[in-house]
C-alpha positions as CSV (number, residue, x, y, z in Angstrom):
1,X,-12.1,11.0,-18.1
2,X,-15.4,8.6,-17.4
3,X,-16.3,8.7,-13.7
4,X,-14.2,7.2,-11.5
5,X,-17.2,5.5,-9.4
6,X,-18.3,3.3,-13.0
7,X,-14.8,2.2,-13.2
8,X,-14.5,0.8,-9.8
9,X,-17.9,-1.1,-10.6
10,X,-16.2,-3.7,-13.1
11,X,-13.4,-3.9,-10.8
12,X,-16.0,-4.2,-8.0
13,X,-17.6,-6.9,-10.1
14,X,-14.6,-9.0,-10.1
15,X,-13.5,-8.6,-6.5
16,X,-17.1,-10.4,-5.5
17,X,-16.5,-13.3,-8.5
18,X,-13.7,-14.2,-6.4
19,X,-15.1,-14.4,-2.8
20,X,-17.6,-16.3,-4.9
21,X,-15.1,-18.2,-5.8
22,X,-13.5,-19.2,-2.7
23,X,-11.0,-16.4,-2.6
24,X,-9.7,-13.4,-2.2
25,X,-12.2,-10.8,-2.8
26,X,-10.0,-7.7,-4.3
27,X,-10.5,-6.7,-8.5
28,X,-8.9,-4.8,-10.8
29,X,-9.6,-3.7,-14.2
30,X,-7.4,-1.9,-17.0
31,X,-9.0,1.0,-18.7
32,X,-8.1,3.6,-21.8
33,X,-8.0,7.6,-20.2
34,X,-11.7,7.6,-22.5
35,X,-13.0,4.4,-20.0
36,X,-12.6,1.9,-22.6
37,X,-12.4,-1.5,-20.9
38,X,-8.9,-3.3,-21.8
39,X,-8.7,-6.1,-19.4
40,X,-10.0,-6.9,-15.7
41,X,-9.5,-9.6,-13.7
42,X,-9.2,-10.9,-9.7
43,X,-6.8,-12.2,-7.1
44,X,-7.0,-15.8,-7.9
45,X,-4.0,-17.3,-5.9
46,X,-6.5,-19.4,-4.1
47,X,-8.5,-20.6,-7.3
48,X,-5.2,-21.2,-9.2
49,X,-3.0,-22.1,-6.7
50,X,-0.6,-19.3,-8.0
51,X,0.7,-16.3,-5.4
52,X,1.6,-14.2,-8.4
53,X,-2.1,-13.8,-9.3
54,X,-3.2,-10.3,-7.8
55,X,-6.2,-8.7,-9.3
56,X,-3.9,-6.4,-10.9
57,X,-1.5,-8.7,-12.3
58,X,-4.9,-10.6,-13.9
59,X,-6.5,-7.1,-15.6
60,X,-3.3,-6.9,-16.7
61,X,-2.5,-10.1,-18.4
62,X,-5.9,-10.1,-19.8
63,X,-5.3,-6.7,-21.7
64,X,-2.9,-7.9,-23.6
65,X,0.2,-6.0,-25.1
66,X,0.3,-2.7,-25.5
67,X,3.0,-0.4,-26.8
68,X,2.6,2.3,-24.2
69,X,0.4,2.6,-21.2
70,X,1.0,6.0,-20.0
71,X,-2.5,7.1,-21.0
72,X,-3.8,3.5,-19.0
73,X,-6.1,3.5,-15.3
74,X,-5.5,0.8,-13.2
75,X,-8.6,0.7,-11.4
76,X,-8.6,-1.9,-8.2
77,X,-10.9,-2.3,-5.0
78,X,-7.7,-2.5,-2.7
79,X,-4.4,-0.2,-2.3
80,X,-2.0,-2.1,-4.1
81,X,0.3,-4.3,-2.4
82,X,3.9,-3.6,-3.0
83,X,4.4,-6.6,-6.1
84,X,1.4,-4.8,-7.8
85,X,2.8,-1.0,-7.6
86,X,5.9,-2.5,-9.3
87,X,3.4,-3.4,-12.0
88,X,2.2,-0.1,-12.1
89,X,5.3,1.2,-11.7
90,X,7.2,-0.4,-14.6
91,X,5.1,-0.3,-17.0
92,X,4.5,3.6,-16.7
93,X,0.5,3.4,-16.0
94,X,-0.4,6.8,-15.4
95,X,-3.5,6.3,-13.5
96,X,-4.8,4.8,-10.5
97,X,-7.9,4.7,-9.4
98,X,-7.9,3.0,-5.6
99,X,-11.3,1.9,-4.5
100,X,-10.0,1.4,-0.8
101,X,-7.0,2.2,1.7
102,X,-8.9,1.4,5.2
103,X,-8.0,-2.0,5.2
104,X,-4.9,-2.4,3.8
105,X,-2.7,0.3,2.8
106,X,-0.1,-0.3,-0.2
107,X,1.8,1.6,-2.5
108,X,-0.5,3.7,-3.6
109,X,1.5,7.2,-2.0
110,X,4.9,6.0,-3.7
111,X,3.5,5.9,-6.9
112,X,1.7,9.1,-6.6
113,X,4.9,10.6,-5.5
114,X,6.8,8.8,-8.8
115,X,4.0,10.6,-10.6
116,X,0.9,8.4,-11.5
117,X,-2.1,10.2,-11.0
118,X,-3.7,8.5,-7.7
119,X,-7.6,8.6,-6.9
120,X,-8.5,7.2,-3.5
121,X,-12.3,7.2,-3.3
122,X,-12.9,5.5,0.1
123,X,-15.3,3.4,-1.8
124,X,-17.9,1.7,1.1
125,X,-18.9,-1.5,-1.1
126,X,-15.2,-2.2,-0.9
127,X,-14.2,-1.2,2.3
128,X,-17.4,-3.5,4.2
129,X,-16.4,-6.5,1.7
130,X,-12.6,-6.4,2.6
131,X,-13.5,-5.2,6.4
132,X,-15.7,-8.4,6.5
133,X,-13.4,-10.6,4.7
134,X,-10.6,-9.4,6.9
135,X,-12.5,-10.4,9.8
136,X,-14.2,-13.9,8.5
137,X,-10.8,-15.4,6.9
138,X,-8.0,-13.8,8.5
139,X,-5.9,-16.6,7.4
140,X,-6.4,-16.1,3.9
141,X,-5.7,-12.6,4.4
142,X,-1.8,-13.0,6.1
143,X,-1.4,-15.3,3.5
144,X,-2.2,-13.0,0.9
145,X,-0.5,-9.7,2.5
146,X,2.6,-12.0,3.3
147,X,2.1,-12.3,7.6
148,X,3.4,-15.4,9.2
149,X,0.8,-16.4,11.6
């Protein structure tokens, strides 16, 4: 498997095109088990006016159809919320690759103990972006995480 560290990068890349953006700065990116890039994208529910558009949800779409992603990495800046481990989930991706759980903490442990393989790096680009992010736009953030202010 490519390095886990160059993966996160594109996802990386995408989380800081959406707090470019205006939004939500988490990425994700859809790879082959050889690191061939399928699709990558960012939380755009902001941008698009569309809760449904996680980072995860957006690599996803923009890979397109496959037959079978058992041999797949999800690669994202964030723990996955709890909508985008169903993704994972039920579409059997067999790999995640998790750039950060300080922040926020998702489902990450359930699907490692449904049997994805599960990376946490404790990545520090993405823990100061969502740490700051966290801190300058806390409403954005409860909106996003689903907490009533």
């Amino acid at each position: 498997m490519t390095n886990p560290g160059q993966l996160l990068r594109i996802a990386l890349d995408e989380a800081r095109a959406g707090l470019a953006e205006g939004g939500i700065p988490i990425g994700a990116a859809l790879f082959t088990k050889d690191g061939v890039l399928l699709g990558r994208g960012h939380n755009r529910r902001v941008q698009d006016d569309d809760p449904s558009v996680h980072a995860e949800t957006a690599a996803f779409r923009d890979a397109g159809r496959l037959r079978d992603y058992r041999d797949t990495i999800m690669v994202t800046t964030l723990s996955p919320c709890w909508y985008c481990s169903g993704l994972v989930r039920q579409f059997g991706i067999g790999s995640l690759i998790v750039g950060e759980s300080v922040t926020f903490t998702g489902g990450h442990d359930w699907l490692a103990e449904n049997g994805v393989d599960v990376a946490v790096l404790a990545d520090r680009d993405c823990i100061d972006m969502m740490t700051d992010f966290v801190r300058d736009r806390p409403d954005l953030w409860n909106e996003d995480i689903g907490v009533a202010d």
